[in-house]
N, CA, C and O of each residue as an XYZ file, in Angstrom:
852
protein
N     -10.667    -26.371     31.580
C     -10.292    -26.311     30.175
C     -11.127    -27.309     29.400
O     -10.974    -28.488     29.717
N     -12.089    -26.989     28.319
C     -12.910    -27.700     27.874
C     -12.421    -28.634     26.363
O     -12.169    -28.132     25.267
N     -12.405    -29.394     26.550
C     -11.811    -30.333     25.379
C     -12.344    -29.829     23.662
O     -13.404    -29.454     23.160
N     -10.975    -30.071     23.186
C     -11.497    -29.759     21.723
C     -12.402    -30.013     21.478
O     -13.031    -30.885     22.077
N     -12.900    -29.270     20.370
C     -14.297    -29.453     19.545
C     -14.012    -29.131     17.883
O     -13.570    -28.061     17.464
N     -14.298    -30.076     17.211
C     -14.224    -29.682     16.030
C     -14.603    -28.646     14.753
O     -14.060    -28.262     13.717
N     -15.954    -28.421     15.520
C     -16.476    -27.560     15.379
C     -16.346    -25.752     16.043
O     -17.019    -24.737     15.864
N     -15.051    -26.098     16.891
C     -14.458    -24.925     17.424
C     -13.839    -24.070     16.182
O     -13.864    -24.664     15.104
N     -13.128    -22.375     16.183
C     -12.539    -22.279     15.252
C     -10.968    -22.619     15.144
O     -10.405    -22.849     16.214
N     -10.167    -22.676     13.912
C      -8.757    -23.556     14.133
C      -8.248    -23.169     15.046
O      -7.915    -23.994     15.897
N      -7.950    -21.652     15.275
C      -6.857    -21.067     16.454
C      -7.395    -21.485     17.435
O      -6.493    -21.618     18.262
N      -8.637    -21.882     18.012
C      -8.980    -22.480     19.210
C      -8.684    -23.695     19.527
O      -8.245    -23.905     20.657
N      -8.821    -24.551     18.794
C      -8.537    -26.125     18.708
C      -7.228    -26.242     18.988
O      -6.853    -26.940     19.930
N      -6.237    -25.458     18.070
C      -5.030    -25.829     18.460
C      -4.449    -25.268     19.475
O      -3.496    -25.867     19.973
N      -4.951    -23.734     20.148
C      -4.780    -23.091     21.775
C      -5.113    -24.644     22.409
O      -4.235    -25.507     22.443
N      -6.154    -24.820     22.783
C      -6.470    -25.618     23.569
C      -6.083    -26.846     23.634
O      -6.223    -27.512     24.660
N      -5.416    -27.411     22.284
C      -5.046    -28.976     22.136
C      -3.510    -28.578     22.579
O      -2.978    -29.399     23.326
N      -2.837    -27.582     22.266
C      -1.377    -27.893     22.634
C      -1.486    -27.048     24.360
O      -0.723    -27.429     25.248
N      -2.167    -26.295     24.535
C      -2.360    -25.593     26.365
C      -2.443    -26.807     27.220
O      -1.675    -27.069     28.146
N      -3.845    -27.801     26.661
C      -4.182    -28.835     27.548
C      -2.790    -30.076     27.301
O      -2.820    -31.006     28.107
N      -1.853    -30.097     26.455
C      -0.307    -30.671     26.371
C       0.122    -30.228     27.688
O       0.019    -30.842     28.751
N       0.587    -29.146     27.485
C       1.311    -28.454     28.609
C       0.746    -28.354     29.577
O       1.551    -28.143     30.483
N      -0.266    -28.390     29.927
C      -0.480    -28.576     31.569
C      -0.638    -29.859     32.033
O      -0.459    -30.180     33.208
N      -0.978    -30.630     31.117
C      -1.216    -32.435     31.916
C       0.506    -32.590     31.793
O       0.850    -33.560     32.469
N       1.395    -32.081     31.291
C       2.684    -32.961     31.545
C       3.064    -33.624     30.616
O       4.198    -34.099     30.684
N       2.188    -33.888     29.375
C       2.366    -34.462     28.005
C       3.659    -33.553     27.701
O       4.647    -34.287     27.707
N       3.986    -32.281     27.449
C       5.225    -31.281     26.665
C       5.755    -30.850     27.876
O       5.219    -29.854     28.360
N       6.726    -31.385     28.515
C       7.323    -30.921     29.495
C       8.255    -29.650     29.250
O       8.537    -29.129     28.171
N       8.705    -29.245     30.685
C       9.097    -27.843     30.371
C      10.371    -28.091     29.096
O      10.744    -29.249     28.904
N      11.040    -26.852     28.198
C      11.773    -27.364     27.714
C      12.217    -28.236     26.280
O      13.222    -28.525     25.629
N      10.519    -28.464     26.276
C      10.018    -29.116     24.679
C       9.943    -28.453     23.734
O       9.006    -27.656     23.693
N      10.917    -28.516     22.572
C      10.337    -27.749     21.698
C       9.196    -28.631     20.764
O       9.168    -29.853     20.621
N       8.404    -27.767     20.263
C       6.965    -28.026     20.066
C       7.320    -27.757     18.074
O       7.898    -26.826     17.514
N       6.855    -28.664     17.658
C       6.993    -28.619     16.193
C       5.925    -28.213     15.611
O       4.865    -28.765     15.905
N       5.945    -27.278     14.761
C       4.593    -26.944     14.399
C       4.029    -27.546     13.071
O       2.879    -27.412     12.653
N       4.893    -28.125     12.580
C       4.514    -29.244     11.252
C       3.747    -30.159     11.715
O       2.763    -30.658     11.170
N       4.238    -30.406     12.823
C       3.962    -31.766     13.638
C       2.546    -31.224     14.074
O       1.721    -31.852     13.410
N       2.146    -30.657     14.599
C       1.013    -30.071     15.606
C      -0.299    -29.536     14.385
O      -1.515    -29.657     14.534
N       0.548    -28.846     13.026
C      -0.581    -29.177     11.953
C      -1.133    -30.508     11.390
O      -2.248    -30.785     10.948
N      -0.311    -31.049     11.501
C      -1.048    -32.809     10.903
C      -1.706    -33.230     12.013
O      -2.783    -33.785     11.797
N      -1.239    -33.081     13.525
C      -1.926    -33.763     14.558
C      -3.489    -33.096     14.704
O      -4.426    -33.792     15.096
N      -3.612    -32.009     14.427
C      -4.748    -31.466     14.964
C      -5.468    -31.290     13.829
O      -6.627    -30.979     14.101
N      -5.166    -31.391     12.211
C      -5.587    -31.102     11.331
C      -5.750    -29.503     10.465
O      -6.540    -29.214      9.566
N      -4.903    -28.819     10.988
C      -5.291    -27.279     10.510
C      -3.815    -26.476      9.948
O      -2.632    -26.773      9.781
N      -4.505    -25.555      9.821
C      -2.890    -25.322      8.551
C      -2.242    -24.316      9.813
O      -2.515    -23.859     10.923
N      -1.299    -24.338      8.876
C      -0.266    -23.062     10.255
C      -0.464    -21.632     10.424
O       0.319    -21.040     11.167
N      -1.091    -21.199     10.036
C      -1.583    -20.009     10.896
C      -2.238    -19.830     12.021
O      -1.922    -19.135     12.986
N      -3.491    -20.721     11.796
C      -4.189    -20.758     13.324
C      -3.148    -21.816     14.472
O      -3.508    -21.947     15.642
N      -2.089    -22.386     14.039
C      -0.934    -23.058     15.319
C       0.385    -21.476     15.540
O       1.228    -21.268     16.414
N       0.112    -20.921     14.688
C       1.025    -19.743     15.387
C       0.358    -18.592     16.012
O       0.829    -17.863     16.886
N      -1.328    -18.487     15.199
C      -2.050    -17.824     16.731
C      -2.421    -18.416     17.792
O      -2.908    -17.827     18.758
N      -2.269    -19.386     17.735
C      -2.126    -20.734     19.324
C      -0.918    -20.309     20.037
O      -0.991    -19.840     21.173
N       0.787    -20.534     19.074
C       1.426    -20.033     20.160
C       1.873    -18.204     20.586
O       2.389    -17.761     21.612
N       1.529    -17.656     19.627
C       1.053    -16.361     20.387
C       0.266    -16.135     21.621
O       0.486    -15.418     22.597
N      -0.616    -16.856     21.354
C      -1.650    -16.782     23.031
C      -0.994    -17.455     24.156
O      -1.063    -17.315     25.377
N      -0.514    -18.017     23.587
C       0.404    -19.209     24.744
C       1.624    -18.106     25.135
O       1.860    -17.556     26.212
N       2.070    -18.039     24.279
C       3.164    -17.184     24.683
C       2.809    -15.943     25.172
O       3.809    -15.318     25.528
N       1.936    -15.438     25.304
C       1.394    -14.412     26.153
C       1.207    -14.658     27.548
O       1.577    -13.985     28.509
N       0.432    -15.973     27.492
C      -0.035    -16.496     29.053
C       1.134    -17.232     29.669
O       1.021    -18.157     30.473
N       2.489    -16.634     29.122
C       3.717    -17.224     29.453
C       3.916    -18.873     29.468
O       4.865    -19.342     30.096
N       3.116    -19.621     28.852
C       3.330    -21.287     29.109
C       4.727    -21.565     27.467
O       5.556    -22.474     27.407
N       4.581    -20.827     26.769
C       5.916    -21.309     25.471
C       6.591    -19.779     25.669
O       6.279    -18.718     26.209
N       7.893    -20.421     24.768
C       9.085    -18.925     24.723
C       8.653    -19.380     22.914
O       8.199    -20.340     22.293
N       9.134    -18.024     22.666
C       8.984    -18.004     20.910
C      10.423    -17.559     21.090
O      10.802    -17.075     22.157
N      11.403    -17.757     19.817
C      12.413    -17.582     19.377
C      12.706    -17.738     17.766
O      12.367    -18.743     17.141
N      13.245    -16.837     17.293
C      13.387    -17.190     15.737
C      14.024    -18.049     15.505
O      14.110    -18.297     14.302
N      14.658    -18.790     16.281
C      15.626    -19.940     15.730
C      15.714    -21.273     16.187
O      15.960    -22.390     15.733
N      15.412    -20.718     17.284
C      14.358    -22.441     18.201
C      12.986    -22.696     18.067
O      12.599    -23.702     18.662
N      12.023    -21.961     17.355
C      10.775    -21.852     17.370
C      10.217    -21.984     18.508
O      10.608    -21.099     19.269
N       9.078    -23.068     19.236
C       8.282    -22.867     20.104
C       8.781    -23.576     21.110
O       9.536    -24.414     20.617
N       8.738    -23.698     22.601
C       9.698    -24.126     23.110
C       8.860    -24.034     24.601
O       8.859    -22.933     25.151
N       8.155    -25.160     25.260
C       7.535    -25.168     26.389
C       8.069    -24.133     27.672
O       9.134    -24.583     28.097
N       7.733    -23.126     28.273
C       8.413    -22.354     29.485
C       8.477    -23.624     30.236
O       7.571    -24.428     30.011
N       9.665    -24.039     31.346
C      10.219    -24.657     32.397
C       9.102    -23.737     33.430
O       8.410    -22.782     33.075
N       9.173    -24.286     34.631
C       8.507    -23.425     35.508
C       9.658    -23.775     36.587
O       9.826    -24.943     36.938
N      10.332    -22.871     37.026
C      11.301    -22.880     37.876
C      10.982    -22.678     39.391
O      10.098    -21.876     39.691
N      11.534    -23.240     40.190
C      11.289    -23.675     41.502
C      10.901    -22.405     42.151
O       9.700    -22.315     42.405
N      11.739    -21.286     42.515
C      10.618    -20.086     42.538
C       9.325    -19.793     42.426
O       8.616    -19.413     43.358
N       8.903    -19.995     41.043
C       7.963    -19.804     40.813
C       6.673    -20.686     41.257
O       5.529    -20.299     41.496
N       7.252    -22.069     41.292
C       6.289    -23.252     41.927
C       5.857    -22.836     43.414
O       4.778    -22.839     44.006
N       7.291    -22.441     43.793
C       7.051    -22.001     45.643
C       6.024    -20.470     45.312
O       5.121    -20.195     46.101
N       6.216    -19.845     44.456
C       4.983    -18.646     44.837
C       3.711    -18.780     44.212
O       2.709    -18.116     44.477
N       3.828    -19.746     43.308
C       2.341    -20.248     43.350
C       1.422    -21.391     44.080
O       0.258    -21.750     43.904
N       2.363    -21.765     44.894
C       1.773    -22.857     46.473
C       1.270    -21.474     47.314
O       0.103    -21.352     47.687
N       2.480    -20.282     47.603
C       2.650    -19.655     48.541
C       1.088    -18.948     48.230
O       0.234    -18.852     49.112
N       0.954    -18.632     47.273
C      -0.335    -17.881     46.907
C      -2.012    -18.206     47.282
O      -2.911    -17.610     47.876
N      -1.810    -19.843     46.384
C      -2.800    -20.792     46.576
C      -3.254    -20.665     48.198
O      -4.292    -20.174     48.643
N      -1.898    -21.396     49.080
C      -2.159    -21.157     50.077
C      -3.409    -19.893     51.092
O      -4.407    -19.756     51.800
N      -2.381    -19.340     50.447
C      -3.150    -17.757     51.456
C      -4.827    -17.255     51.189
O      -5.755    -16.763     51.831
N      -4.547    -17.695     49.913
C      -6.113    -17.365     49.244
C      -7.066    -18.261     49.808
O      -8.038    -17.864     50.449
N      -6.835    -19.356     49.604
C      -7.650    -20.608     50.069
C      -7.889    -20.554     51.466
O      -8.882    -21.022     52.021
N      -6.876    -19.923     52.055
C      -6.952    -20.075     53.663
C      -8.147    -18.829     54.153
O      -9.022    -19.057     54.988
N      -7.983    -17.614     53.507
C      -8.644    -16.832     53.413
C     -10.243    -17.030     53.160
O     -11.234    -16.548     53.709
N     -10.060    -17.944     52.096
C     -11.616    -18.268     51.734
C     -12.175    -18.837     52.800
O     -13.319    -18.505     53.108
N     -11.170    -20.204     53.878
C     -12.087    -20.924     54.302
C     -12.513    -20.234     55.709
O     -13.262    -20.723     56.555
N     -11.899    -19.068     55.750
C     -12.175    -18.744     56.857
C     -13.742    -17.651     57.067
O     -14.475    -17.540     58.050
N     -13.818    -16.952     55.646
C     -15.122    -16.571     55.078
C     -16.328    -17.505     54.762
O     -17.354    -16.832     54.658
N     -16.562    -18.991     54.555
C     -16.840    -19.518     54.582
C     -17.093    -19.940     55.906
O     -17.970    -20.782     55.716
N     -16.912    -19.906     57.022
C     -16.715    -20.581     58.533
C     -18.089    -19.260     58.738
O     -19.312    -19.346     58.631
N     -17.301    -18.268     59.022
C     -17.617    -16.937     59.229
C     -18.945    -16.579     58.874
O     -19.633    -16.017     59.726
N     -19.433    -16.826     57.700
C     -20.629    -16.418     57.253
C     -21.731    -17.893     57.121
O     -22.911    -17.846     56.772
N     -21.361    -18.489     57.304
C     -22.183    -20.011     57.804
C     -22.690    -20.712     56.424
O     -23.761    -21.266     56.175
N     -21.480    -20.480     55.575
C     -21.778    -21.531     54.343
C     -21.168    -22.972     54.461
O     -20.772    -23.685     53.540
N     -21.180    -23.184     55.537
C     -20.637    -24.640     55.650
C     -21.410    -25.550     55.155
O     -21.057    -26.388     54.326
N     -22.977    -25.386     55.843
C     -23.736    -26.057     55.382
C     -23.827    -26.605     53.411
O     -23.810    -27.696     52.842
N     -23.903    -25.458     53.040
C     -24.408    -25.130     51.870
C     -23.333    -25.960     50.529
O     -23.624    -26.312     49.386
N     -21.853    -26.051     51.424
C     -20.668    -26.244     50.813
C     -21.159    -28.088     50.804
O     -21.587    -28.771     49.873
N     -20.820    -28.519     52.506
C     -20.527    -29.963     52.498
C     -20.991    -30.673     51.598
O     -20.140    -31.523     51.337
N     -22.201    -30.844     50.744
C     -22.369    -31.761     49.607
C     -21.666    -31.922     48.781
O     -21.292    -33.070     48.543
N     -21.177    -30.762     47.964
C     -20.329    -30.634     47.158
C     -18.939    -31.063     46.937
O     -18.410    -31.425     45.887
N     -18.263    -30.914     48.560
C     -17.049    -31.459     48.789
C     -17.263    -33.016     49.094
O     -16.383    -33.770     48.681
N     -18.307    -33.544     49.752
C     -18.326    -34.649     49.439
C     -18.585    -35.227     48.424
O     -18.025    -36.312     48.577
N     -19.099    -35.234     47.404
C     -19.264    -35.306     45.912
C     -17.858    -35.893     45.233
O     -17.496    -36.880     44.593
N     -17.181    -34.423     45.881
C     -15.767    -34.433     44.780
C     -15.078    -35.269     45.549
O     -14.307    -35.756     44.722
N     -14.799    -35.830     46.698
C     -14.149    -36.936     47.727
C     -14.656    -38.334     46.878
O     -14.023    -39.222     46.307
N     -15.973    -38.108     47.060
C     -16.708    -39.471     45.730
C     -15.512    -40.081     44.953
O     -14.802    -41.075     45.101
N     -15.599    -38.978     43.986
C     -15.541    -38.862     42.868
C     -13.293    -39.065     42.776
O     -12.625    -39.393     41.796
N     -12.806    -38.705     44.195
C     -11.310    -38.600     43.978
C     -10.843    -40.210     44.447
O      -9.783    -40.773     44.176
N     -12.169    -40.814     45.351
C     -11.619    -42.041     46.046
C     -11.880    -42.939     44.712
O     -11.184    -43.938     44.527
N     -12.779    -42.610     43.891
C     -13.098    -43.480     42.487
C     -11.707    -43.445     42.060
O     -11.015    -44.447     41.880
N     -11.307    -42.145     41.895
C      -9.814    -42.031     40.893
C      -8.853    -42.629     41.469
O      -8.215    -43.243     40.613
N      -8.365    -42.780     42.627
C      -7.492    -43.426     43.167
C      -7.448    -44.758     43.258
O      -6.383    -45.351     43.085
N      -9.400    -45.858     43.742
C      -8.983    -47.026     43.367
C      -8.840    -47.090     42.022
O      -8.353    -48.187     41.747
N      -9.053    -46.369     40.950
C      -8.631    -46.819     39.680
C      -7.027    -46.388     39.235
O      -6.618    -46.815     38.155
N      -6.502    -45.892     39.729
C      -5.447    -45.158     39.540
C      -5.147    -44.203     38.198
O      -4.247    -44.106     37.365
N      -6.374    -43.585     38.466
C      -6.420    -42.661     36.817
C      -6.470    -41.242     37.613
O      -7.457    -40.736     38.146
N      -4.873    -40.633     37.537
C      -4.385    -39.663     37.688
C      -5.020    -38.068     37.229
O      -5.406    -37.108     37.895
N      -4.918    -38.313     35.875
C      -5.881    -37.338     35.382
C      -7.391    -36.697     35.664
O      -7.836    -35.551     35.593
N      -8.020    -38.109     36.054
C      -9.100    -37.336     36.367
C      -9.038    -37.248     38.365
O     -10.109    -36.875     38.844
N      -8.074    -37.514     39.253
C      -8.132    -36.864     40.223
C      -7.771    -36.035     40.253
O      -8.221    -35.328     41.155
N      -6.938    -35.552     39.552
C      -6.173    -33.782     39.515
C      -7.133    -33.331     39.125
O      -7.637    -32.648     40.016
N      -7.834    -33.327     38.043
C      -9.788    -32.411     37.700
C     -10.216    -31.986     38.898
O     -10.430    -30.892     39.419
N     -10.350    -34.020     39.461
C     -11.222    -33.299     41.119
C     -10.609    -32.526     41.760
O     -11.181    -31.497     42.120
N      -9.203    -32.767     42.130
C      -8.508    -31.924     42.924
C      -8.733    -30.786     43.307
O      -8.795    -30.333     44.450
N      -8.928    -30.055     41.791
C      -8.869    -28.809     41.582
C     -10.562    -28.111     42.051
O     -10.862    -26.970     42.401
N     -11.405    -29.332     41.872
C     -12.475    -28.797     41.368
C     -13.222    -28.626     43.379
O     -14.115    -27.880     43.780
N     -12.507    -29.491     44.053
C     -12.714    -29.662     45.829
C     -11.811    -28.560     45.757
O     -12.443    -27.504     45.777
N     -10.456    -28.380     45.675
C     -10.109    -26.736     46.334
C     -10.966    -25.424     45.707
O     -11.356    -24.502     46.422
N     -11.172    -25.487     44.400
C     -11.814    -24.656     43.969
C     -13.674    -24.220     44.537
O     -14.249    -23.136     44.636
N     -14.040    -25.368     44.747
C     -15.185    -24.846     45.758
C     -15.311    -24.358     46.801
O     -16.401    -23.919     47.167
N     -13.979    -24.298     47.716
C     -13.875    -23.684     48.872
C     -13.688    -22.494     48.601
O     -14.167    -21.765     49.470
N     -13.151    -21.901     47.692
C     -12.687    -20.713     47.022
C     -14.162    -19.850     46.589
O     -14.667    -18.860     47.119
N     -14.554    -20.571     45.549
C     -16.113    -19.959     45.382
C     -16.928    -20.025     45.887
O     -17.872    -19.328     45.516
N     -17.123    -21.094     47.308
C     -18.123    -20.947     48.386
C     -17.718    -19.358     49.121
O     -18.453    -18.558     49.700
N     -16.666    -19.318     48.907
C     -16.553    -17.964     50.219
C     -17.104    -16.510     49.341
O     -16.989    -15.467     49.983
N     -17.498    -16.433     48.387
C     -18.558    -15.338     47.196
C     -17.758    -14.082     47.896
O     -18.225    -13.239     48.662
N     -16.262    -14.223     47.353
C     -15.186    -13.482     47.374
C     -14.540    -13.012     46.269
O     -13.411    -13.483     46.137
N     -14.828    -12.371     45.575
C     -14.912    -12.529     44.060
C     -13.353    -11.910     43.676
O     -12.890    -12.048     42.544
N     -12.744    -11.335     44.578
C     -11.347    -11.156     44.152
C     -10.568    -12.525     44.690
O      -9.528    -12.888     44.140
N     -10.974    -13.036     45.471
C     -10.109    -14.302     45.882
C     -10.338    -15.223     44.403
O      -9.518    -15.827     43.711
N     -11.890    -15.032     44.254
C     -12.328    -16.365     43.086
C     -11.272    -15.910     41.861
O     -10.582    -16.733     41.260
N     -11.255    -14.337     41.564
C     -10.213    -13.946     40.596
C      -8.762    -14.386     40.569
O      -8.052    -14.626     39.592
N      -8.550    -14.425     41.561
C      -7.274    -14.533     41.679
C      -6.724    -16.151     41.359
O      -5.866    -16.360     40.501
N      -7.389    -17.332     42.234
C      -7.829    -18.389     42.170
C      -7.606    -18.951     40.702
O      -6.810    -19.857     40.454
N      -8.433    -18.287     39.716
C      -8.390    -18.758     38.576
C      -7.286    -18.159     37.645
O      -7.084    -18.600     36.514
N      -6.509    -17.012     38.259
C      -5.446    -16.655     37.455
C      -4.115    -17.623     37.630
O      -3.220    -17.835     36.812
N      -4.282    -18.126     38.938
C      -3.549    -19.124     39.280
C      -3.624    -20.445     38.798
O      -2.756    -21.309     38.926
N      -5.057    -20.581     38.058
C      -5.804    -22.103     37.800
C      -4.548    -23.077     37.096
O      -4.161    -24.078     37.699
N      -4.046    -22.741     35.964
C      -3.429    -23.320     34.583
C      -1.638    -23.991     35.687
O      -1.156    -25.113     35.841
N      -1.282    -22.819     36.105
C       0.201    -23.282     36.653
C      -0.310    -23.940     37.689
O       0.579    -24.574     38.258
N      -1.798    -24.119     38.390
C      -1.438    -25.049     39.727
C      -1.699    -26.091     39.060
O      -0.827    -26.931     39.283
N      -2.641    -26.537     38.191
C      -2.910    -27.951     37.543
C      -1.650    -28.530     36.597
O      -1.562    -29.666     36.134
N      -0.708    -27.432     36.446
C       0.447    -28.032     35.823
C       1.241    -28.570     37.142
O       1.595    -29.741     36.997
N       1.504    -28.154     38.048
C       1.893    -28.528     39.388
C       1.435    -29.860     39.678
O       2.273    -30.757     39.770
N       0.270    -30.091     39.826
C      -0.456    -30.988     40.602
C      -0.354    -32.042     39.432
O      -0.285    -33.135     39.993
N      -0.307    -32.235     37.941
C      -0.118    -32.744     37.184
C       1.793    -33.560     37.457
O       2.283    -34.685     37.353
N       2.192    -32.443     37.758
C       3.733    -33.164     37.424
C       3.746    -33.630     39.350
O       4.640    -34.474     39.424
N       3.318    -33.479     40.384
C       3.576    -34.098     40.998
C       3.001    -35.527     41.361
O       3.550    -36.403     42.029
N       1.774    -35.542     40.762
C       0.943    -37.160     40.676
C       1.708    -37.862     39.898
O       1.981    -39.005     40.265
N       2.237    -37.365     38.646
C       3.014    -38.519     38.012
C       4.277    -38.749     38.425
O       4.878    -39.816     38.553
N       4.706    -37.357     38.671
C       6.127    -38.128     39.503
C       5.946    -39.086     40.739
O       6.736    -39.962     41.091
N       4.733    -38.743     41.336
C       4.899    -39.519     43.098
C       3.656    -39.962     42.892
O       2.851    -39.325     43.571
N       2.971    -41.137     41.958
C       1.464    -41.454     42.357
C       0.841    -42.218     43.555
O      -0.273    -42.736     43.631
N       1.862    -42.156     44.492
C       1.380    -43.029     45.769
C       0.823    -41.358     46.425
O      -0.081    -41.301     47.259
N       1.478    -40.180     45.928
C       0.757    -39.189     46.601
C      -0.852    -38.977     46.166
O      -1.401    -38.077     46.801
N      -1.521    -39.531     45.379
C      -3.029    -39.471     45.603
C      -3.847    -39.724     46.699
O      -4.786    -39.014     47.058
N      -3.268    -41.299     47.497
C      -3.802    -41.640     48.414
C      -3.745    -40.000     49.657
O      -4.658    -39.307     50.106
N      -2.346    -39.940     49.819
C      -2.143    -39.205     51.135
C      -2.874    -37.509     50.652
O      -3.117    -36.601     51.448
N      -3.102    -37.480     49.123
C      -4.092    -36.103     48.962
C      -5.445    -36.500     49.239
O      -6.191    -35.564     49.524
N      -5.957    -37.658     49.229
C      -7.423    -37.570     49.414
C      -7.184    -37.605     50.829
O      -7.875    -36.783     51.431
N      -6.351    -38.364     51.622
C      -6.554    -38.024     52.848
C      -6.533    -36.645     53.646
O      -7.104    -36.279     54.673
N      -5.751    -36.098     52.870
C      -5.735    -34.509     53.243
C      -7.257    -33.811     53.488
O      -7.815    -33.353     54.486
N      -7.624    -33.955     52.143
C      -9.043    -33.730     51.407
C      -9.950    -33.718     52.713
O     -10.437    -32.756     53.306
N     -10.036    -35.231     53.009
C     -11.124    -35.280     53.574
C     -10.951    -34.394     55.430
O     -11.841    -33.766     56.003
N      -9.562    -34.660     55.931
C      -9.228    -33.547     56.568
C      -9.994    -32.641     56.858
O     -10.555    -32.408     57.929
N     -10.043    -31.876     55.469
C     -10.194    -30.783     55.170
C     -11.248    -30.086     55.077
O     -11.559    -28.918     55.311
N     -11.997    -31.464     54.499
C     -14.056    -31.118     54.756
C     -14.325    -31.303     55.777
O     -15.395    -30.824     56.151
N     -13.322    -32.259     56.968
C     -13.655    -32.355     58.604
C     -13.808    -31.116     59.278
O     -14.925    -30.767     59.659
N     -12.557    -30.245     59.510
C     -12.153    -28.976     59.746
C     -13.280    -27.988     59.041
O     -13.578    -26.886     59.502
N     -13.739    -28.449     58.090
C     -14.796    -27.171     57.699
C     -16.181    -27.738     58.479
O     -16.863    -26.838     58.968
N     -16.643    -28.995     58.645
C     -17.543    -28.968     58.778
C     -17.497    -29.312     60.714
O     -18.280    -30.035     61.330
N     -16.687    -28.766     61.108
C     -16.700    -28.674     62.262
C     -16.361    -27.065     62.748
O     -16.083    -26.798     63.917
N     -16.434    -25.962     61.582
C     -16.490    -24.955     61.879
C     -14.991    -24.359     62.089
O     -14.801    -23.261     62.612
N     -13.948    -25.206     61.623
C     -12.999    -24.923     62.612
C     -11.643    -24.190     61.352
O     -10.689    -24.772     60.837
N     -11.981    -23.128     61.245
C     -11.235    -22.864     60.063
C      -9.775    -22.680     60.443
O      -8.999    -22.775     59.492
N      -9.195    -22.415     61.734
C      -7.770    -22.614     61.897
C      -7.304    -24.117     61.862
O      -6.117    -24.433     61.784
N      -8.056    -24.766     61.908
C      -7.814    -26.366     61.557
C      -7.904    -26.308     59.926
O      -6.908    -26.494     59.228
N      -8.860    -26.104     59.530
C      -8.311    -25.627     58.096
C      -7.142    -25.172     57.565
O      -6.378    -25.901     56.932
N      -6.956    -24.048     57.772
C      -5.662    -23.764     57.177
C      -4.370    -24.511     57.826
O      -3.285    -24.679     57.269
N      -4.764    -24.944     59.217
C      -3.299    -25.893     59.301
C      -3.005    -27.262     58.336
O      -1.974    -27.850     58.010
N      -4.392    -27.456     58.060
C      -4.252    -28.994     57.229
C      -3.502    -28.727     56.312
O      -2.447    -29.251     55.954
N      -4.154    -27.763     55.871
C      -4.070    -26.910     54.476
C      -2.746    -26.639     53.914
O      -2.419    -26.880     52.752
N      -1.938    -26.072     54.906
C      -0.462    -25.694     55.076
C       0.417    -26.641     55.519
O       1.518    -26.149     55.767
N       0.339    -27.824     55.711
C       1.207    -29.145     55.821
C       0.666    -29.944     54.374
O       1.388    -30.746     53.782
N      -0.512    -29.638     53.986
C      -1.072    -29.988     52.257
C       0.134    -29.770     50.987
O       0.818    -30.569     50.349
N      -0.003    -28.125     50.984
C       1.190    -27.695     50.530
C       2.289    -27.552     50.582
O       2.961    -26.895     49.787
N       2.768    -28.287     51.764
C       4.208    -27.997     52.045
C       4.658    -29.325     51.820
O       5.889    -29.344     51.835
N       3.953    -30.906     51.532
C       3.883    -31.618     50.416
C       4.013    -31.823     49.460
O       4.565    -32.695     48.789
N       3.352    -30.781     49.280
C       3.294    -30.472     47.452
C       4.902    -29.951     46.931
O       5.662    -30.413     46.080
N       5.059    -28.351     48.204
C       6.388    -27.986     47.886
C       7.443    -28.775     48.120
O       8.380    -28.678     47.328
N       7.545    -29.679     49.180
C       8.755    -30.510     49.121
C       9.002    -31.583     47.850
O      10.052    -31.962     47.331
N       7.601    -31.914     47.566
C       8.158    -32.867     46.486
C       8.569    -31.949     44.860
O       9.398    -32.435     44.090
N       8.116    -31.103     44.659
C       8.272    -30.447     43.783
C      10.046    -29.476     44.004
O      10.429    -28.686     43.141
């Protein structure tokens, strides 16, 4: 999700300034969202903040109501468990296409990169930008495997897993440490070819995720 731009048009600025709310955990589920408020904050008049929450409310993240106005969707425990359950399978899938067709090589820089880049976030303890990486190390395993319905799918999932991974770093931030350890796990198991070691990491990863959530 690419940060406002001023030079964006209004309905975009304010999609994206109140979307990127709701997924870092800033408007928790449940919030109602003021739209007086959200025109002075972002600077634009109210039309382009009610084609903001139209789009939103399409991509199911707000409920519209005539009498409550805008109102953050909750994401209910169900739904958290079938979007782990999903993540899961896909990812596991990928890494095993990845093993399979001998992009290991081609991958390991990259995942080490983003390990870089997550052990930075953790000694600093800046949450936000390890959930980026987070996303951005599972997400390469995903697009290393040039699976293009997995990569589809992957990104239809993108918005609710970073809201996930958002509300569980701040609720539990000692869980960064034990995710990079996962992480690196995880580039072990790949770069030892061993993709059922993969998905086992993988699946005690998420079942982390789901217990604390």
């Amino acid at each position: 999700m690419s940060d406002t731009s001023s030079e964006a048009p209004a309905a975009v600025r304010a999609y994206e300034h109140i979307k990127r709310a709701i997924v870092r955990g800033d408007l928790p589920g449940g919030t109602a969202i003021s739209e007086n408020a959200l025109c002075q904050e972002i600077g634009v008049s109210r039309t382009p903040v009610h084609e903001a929450f139209l789009r939103l409310a399409a991509e199911d993240l707000i409920l519209l109501g005539a009498r409550r106005g805008a109102v953050v969707r909750p994401m209910s425990p169900n739904e958290a468990a079938d979007v782990l359950e999903m993540r899961e399978a896909i990812e596991s899938t990928a890494a095993t296409r990845v093993v399979t067709d001998g992009r290991v090589t081609e991958l390991a820089p990259r995942l080490q990169a983003e390990l870089a880049e997550q052990e930075a976030a953790v000694a600093a303890g800046d949450v936000d930008r390890f959930v980026e990486r987070d996303a951005a190390f599972h997400g390469a395993v995903v697009e290393a495997s040039r699976n293009a319905i997995a990569v589809l799918f992957a990104r239809t999932l993108g918005d609710r897993q970073q809201r996930l991974r958002h509300q569980l770093m701040r609720l539990r931030p000692e869980q960064l440490q034990a995710s990079l350890d996962d992480h690196r796990a995880l580039a072990a198991a790949l770069d030892d070819g061993d993709a059922e070691r993969y998905a086992a990491v993988l699946r005690a990863h998420v079942a982390s995720h789901r217990g604390a959530l």
